[in-house]
KOLKERO-163125 format. One record per residue: residue number from 0; y negated, x, z negated of N, C-alpha, C, O in turn. Coordinates in pm, whole numbers. Layout:
<NUM, <Y, X, Z>, <Y, X, Z>, <Y, X, Z>, <Y, X, Z>> ...
***
This chain:
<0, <5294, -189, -6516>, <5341, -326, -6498>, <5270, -388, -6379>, <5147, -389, -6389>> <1, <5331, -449, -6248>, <5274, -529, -6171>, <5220, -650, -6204>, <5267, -723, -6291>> <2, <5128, -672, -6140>, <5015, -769, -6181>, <4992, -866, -6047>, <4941, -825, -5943>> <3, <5027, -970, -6065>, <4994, -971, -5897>, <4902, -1082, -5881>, <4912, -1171, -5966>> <4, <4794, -1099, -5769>, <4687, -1136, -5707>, <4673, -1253, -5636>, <4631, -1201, -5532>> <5, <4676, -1363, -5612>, <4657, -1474, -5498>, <4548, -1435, -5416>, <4565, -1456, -5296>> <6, <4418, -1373, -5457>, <4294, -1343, -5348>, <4297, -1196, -5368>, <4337, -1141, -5471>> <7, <4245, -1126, -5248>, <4157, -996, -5291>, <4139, -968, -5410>, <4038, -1008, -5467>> <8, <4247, -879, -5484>, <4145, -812, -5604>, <4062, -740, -5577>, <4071, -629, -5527>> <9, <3942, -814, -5619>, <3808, -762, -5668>, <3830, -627, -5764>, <3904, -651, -5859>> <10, <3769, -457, -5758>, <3747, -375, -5825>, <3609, -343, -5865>, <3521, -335, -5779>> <11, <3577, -319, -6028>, <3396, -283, -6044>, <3378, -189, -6025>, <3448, -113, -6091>> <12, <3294, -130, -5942>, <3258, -35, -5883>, <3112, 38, -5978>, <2995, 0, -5982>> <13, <3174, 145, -6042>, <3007, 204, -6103>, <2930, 266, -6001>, <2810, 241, -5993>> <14, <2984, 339, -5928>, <2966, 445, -5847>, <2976, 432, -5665>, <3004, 529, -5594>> <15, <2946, 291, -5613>, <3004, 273, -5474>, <3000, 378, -5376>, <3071, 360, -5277>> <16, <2943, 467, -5383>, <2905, 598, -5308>, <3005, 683, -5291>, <3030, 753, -5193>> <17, <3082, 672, -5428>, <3124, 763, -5502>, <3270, 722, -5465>, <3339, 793, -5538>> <18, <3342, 656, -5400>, <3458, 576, -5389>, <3480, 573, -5274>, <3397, 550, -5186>> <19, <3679, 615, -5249>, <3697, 603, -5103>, <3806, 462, -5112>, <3885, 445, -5206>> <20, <3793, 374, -5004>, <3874, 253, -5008>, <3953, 328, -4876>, <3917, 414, -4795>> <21, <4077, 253, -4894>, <4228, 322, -4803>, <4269, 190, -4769>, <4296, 126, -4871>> <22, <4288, 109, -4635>, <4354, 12, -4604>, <4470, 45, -4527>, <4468, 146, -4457>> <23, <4557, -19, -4532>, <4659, 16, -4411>, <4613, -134, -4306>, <4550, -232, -4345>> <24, <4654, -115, -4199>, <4637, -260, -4128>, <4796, -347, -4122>, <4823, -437, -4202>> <25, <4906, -293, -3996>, <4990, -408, -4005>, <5044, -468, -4126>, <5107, -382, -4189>> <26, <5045, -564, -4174>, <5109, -630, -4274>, <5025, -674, -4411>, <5035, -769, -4489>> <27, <4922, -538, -4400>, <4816, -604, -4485>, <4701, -614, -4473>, <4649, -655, -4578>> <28, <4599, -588, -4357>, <4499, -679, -4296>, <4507, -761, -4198>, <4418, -831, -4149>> <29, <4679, -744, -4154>, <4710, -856, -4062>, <4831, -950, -4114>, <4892, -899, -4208>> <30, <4877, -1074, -4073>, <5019, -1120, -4123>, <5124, -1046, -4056>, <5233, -1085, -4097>> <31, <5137, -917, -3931>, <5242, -859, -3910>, <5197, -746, -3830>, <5086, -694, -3840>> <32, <5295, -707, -3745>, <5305, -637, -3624>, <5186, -606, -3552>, <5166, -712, -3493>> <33, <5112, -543, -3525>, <5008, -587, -3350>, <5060, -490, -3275>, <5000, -496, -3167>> <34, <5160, -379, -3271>, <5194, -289, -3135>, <5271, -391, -3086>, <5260, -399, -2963>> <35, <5371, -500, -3151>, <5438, -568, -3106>, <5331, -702, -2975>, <5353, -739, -2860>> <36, <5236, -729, -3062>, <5125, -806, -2993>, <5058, -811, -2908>, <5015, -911, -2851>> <37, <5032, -650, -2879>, <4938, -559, -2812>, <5043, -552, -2684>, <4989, -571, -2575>> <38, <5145, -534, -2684>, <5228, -474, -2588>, <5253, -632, -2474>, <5248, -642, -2351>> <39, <5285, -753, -2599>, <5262, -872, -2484>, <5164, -839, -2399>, <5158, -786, -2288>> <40, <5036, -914, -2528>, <4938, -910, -2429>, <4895, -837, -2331>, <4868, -907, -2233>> <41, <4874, -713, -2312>, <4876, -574, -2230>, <4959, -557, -2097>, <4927, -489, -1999>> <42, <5096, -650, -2120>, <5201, -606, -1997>, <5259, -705, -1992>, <5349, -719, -1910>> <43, <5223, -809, -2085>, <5274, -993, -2042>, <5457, -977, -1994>, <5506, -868, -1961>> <44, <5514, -1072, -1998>, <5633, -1052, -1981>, <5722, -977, -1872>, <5800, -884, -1894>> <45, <5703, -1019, -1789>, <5715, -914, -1646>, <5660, -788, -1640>, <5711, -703, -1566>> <46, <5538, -756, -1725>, <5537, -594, -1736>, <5636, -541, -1830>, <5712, -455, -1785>> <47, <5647, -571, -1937>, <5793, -576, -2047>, <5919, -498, -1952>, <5980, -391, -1964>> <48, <5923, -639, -1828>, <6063, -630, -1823>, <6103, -515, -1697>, <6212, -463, -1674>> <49, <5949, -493, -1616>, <5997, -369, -1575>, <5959, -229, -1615>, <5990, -122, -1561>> <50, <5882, -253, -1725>, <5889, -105, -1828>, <6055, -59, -1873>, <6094, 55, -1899>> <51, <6139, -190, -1872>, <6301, -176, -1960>, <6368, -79, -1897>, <6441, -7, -1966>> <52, <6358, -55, -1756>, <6459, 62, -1729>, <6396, 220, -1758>, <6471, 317, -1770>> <53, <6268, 229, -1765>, <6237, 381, -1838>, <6226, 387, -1949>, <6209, 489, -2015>> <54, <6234, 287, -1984>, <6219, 270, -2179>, <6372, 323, -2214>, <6380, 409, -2302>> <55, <6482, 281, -2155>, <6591, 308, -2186>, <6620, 436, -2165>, <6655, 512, -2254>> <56, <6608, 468, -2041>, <6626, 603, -2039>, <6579, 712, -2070>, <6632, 823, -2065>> <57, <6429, 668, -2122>, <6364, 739, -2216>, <6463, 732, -2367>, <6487, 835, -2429>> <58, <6505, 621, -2404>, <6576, 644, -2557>, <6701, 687, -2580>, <6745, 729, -2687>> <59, <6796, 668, -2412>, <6884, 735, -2415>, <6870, 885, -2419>, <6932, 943, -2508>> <60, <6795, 958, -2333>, <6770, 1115, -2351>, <6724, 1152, -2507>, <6783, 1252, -2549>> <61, <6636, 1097, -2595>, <6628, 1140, -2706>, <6739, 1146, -2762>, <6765, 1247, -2826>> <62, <6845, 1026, -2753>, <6986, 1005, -2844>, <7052, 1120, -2831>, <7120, 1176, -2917>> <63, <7027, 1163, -2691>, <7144, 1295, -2647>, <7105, 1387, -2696>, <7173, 1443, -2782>> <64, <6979, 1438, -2657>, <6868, 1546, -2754>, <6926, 1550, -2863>, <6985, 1657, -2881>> <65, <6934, 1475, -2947>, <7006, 1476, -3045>, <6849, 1473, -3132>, <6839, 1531, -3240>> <66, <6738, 1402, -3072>, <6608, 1434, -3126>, <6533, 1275, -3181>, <6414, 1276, -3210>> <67, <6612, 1142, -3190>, <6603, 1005, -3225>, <6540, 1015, -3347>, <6595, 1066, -3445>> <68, <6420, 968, -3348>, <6345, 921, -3504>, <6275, 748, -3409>, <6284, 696, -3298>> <69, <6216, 721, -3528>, <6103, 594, -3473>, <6024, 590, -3438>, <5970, 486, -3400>> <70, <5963, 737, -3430>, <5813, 792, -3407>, <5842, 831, -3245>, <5777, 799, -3146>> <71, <5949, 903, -3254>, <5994, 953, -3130>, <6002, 814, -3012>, <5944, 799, -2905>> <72, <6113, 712, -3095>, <6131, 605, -3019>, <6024, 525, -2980>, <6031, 460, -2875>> <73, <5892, 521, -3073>, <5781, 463, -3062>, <5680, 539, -2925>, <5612, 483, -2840>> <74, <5702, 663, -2946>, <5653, 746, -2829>, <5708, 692, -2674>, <5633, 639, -2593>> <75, <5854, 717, -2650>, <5898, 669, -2545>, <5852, 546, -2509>, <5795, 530, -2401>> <76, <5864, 485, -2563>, <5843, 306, -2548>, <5697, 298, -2465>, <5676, 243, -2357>> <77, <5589, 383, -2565>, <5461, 398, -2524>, <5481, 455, -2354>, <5454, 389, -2254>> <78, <5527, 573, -2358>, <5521, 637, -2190>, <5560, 533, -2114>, <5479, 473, -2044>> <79, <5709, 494, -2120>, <5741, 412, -2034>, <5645, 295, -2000>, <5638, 290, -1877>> <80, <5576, 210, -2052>, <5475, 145, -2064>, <5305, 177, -2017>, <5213, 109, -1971>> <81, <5318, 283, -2049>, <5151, 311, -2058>, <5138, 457, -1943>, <5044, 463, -1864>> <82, <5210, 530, -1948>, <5179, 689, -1913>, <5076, 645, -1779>, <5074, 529, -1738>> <83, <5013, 728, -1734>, <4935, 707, -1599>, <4833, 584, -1614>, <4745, 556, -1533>> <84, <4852, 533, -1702>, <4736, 418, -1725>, <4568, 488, -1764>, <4563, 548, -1871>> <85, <4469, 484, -1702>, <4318, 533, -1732>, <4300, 467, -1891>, <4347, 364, -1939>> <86, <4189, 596, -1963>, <4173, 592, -2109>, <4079, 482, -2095>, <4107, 384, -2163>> <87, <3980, 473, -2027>, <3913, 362, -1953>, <3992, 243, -1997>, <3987, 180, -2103>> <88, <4062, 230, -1895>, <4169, 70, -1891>, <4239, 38, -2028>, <4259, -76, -2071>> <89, <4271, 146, -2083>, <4336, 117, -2191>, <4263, 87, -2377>, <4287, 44, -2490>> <90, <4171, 146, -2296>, <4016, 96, -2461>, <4048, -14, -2405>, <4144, -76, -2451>> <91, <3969, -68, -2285>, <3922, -189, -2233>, <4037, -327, -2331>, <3994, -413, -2406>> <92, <4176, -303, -2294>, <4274, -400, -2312>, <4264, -395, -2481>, <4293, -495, -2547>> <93, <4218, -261, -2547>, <4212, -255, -2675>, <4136, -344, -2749>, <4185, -414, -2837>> <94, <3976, -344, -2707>, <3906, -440, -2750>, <3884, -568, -2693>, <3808, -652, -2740>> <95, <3966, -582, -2572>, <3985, -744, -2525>, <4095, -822, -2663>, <4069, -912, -2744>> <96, <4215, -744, -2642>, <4282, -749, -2784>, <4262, -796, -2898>, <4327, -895, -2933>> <97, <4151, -726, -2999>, <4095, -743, -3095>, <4002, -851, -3058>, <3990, -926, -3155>> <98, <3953, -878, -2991>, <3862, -1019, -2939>, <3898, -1136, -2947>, <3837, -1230, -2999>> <99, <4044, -1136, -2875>, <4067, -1256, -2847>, <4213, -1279, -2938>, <4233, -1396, -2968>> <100, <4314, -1184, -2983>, <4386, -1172, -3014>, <4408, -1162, -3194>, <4485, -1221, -3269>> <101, <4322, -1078, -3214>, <4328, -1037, -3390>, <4295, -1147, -3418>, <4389, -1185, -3488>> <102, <4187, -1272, -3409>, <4161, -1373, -3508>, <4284, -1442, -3532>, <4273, -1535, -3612>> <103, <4427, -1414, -3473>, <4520, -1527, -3473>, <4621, -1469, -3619>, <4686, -1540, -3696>> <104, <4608, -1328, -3621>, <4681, -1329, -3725>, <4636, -1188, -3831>, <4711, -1101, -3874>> <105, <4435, -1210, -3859>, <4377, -1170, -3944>, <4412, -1201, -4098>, <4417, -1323, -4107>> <106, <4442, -1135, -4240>, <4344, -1181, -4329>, <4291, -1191, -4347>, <4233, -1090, -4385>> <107, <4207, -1328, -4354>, <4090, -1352, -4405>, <4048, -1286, -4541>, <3948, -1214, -4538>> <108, <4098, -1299, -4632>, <4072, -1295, -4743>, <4029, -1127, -4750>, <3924, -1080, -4793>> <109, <4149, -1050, -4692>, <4139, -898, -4684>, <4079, -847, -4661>, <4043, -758, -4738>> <110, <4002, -868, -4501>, <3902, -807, -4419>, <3797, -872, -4500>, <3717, -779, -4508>> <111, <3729, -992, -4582>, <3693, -967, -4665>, <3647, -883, -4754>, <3535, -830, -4754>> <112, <3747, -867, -4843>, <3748, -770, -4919>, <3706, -601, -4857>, <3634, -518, -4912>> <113, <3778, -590, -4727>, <3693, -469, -4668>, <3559, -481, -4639>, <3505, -376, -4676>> <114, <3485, -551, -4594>, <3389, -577, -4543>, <3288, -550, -4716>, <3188, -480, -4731>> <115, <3354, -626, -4813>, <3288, -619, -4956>, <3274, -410, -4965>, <3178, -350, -4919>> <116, <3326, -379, -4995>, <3341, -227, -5001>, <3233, -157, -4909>, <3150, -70, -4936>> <117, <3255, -208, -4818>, <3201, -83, -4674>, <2970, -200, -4723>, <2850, -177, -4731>> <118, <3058, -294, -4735>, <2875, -323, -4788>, <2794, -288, -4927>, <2678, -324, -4946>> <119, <2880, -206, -5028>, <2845, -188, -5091>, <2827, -34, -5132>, <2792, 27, -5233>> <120, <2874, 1, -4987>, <2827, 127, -4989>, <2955, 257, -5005>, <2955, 378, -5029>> <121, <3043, 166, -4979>, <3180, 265, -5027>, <3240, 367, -4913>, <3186, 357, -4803>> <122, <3324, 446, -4923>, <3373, 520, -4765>, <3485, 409, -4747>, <3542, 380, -4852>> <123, <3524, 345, -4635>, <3651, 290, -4620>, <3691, 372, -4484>, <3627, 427, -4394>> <124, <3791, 359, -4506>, <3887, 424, -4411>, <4029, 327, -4399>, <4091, 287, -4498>> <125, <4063, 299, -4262>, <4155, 236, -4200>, <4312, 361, -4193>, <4304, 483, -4179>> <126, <4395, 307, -4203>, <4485, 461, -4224>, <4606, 373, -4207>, <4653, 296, -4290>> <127, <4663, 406, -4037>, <4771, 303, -3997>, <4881, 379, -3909>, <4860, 489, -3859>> <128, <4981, 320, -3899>, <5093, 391, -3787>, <5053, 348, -3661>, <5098, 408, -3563>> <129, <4957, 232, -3642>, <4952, 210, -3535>, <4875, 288, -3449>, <4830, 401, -3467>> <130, <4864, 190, -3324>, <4803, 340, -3221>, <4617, 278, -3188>, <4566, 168, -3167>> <131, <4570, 405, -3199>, <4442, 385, -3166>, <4370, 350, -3035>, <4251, 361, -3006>> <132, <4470, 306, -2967>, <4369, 207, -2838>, <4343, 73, -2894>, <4267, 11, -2820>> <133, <4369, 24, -2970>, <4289, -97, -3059>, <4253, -87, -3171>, <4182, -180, -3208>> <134, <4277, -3, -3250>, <4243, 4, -3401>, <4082, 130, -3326>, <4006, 191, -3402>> <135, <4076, 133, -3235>, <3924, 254, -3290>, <3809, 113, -3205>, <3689, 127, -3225>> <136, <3836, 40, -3153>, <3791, -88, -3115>, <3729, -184, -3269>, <3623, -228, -3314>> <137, <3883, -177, -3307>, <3856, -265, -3433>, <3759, -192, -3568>, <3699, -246, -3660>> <138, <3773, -76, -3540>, <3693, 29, -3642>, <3563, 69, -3636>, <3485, 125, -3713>> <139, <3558, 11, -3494>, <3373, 47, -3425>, <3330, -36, -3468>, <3223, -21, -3526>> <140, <3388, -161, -3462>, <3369, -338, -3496>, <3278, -335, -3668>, <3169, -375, -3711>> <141, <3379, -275, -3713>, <3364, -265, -3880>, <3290, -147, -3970>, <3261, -139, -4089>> <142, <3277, -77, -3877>, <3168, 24, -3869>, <3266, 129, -3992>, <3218, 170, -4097>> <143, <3371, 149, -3956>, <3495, 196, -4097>, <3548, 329, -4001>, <3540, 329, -3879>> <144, <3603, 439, -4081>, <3631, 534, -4053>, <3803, 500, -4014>, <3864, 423, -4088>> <145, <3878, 570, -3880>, <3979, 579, -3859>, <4094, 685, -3863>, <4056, 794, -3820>> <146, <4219, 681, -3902>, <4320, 786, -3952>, <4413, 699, -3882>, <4430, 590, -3937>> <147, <4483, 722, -3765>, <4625, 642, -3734>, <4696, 771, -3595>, <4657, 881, -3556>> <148, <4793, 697, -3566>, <4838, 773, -3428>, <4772, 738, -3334>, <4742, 621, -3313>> <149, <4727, 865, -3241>, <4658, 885, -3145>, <4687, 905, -3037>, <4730, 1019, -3019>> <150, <4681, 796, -2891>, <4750, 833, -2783>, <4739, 976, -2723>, <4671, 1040, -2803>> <151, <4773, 1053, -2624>, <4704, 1181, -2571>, <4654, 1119, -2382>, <4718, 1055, -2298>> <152, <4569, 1156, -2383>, <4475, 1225, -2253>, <4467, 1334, -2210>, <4424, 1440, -2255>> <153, <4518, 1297, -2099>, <4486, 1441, -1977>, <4433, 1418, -1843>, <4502, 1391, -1745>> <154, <4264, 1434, -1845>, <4231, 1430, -1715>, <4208, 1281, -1703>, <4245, 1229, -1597>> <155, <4148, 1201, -1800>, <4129, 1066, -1814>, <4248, 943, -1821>, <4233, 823, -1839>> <156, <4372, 1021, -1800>, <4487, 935, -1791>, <4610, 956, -1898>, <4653, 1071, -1901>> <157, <4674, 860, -1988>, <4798, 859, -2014>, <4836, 946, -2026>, <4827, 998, -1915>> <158, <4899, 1045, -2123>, <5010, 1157, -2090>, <5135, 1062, -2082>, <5229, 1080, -2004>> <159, <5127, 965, -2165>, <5249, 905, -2248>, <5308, 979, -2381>, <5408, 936, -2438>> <160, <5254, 1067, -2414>, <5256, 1145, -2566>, <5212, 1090, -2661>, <5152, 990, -2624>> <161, <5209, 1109, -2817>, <5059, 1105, -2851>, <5050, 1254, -2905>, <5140, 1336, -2920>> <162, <4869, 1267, -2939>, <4831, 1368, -2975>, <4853, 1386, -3111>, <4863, 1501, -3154>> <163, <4859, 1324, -3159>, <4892, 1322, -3342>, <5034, 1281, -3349>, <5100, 1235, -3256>> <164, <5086, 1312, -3515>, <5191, 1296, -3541>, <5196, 1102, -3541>, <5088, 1045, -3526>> <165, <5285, 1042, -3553>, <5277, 914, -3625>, <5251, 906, -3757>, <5307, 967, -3848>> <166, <5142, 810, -3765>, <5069, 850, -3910>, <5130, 738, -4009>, <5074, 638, -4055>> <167, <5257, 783, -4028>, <5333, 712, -4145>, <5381, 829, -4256>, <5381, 951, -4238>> <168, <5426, 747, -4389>, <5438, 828, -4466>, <5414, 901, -4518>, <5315, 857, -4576>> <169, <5430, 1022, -4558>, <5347, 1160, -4561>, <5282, 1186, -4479>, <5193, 1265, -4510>> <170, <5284, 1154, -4379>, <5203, 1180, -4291>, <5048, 1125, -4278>, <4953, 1168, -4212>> <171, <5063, 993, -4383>, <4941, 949, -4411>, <4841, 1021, -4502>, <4722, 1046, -4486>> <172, <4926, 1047, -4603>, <4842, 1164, -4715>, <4785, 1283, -4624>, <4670, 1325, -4635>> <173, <4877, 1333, -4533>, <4815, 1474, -4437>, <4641, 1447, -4436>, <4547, 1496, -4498>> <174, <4656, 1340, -4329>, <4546, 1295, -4251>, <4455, 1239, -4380>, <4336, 1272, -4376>> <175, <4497, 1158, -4495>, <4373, 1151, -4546>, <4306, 1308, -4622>, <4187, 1340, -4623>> <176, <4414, 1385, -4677>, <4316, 1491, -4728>, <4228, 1608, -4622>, <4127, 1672, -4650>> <177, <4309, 1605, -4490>, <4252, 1673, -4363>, <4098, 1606, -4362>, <3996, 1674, -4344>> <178, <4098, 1458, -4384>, <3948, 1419, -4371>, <3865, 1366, -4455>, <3775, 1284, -4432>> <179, <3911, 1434, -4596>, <3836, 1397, -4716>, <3866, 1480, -4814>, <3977, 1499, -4862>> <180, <3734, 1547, -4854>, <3739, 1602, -4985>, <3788, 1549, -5102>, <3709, 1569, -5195>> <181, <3881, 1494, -5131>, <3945, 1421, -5256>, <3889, 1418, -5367>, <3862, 1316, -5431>> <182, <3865, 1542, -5401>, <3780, 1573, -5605>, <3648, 1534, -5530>, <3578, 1521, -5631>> <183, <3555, 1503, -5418>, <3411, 1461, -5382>, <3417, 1303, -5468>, <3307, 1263, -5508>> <184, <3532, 1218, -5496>, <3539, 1083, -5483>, <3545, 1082, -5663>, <3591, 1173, -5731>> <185, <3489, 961, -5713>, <3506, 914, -5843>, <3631, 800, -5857>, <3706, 774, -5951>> <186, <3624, 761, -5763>, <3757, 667, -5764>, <3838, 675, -5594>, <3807, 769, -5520>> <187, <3911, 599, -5560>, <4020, 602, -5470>, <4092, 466, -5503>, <4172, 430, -5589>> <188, <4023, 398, -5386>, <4141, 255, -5417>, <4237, 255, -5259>, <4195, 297, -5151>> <189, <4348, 207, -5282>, <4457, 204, -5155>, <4532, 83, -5161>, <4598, 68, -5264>> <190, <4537, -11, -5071>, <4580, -104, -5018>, <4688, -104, -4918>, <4635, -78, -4809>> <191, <4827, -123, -4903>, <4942, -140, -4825>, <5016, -227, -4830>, <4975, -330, -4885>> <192, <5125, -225, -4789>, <5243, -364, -4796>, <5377, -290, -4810>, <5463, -343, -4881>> <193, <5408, -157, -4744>, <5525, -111, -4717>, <5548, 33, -4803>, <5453, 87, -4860>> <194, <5688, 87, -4807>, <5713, 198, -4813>, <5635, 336, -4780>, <5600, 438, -4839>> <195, <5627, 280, -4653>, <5534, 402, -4494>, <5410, 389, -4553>, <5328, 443, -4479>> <196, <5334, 324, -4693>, <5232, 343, -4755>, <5188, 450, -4905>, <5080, 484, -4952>> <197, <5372, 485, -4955>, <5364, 502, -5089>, <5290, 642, -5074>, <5227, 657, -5179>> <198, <5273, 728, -5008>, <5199, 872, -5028>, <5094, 840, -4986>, <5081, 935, -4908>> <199, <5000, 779, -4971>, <4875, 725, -4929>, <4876, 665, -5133>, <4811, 711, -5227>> <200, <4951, 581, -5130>, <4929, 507, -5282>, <4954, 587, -5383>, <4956, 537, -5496>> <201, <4984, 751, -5363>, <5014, 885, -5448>, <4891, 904, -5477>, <4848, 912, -5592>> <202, <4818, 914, -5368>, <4664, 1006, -5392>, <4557, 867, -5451>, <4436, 889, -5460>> <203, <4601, 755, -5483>, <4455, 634, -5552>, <4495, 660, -5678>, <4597, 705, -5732>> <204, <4355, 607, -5721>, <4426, 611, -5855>, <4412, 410, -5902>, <4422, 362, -6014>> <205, <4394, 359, -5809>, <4431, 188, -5782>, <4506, 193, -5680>, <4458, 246, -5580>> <206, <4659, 137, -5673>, <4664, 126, -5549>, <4744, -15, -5581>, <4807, -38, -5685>> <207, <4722, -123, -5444>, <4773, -252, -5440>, <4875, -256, -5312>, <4855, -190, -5210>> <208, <4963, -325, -5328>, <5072, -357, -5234>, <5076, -508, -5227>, <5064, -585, -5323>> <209, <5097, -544, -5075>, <5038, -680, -5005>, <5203, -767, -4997>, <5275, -701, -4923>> <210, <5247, -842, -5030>, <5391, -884, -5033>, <5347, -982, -4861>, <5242, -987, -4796>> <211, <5449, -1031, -4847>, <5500, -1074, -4726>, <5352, -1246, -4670>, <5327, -1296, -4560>> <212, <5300, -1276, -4807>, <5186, -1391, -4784>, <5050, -1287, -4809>, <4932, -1315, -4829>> <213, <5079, -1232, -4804>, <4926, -1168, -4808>, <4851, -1163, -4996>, <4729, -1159, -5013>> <214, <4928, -1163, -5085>, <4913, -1176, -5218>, <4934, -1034, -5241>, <5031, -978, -5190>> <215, <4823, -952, -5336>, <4816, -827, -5358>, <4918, -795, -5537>, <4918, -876, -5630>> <216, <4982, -673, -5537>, <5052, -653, -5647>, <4988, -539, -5716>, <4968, -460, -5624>> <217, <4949, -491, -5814>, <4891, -380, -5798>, <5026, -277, -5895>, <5100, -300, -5991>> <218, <5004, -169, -5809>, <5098, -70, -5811>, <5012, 57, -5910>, <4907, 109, -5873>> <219, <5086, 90, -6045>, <5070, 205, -6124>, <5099, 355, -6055>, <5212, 403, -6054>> <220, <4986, 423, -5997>, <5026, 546, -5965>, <5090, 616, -6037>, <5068, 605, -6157>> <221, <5180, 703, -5995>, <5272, 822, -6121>, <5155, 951, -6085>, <5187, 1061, -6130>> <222, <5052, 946, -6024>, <4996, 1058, -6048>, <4883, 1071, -5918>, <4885, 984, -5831>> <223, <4812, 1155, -5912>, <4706, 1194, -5836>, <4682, 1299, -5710>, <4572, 1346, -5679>> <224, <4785, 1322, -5655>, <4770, 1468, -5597>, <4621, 1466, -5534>, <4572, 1359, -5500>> <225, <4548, 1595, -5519>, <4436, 1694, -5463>, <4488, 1780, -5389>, <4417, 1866, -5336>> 
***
């Protein structure tokens, strides 16, 4: 039965050592989007608008490929935008970003609640679709372990690839058991908002879902996979 939350549910922790915390970020340590945010700020409107003609023709060739997903489309978008840009330049805009940008549409209450965990000694781990030129900024910040999509580098610059899959969906479970012994943990709590969270919310055995105000629901796992 859902139960649902106005603040951070609070969990008692016997064992804080012993416990891995799972956040997702857009939607539930933030009120939305930040690739959408990131991409203003980063290329301001006039960079936007002349990224539009390789963006397109980047999404037209996938259509024909006959090779169109969101991950894919999310890729293009990135090249057209970013490719040839220094890994340098592109941290840099990452944690200018998170500086000046994340306080506008943080949970308070949430990052909170992370901050409670990671001080009490817990593993937290950040585990997002988004891309890690600002989330490993925001993760250094919080001193929290990172799992998301990863741009690629070659030779200090942009491929416009990324090196990882997009870390949605199943794809989230991959990456958390790739970097965690699962049976090491006494508990497993997981925090999301969306769908692109439920195999991440397979492996807790708490897991909460963030509705559209930032109010947590907590979600009955059907089971545990290892």
């Amino acid at each position: 039965m859902a139960n649902k939350q106005t603040t951070f549910p609070t969990v008692p922790l016997s064992q804080p050592a012993q416990t891995l915390v799972l956040f997702d970020f857009d939607g539930t340590l933030t009120t939305g989007d930040s690739w959408i945010r990131f991409m203003w700020f980063a290329l301001g409107f006039w960079g936007i608008f002349k990224a539009i003609p390789a963006a397109l023709f980047k999404l037209v060739k996938i259509l024909l490929n006959g090779t169109f997903s969101a991950a894919n489309a999310k890729e293009a978008l990135m090249a057209a935008c970013f490719k040839g840009r220094s890994e340098v330049e592109l941290l840099q805009l990452g944690s200018d970003f998170i500086a000046q940008k994340l306080p506008g549409f943080i949970r308070p209450h949430t990052l909170e609640g992370l901050r409670l965990f990671r001080n009490q000694g817990c593993m937290v781990a950040l585990v997002s679709a988004s891309i890690d030129i600002w989330l490993r900024p925001f993760c250094a910040q919080e001193n929290i372990q990172l799992l998301c999509t990863e741009l690629a580098f070659e030779n200090g610059a942009s491929t416009g690839r990324f090196a990882t899959p997009n870390c949605k969906y199943e794809e989230k479970a991959r990456r958390i058991r790739t970097a965690f012994k699962l049976k090491d943990f006494q508990l497993i709590l997981a925090y999301g908002n969306s769908s692109g969270d439920q195999a991440m919310f397979d492996l807790a055995d708490q897991a909460w879902k963030a509705d559209k105000s930032g109010h947590f629901i907590r979600i009955d796992a059907n089971s545990k996979s290892l």
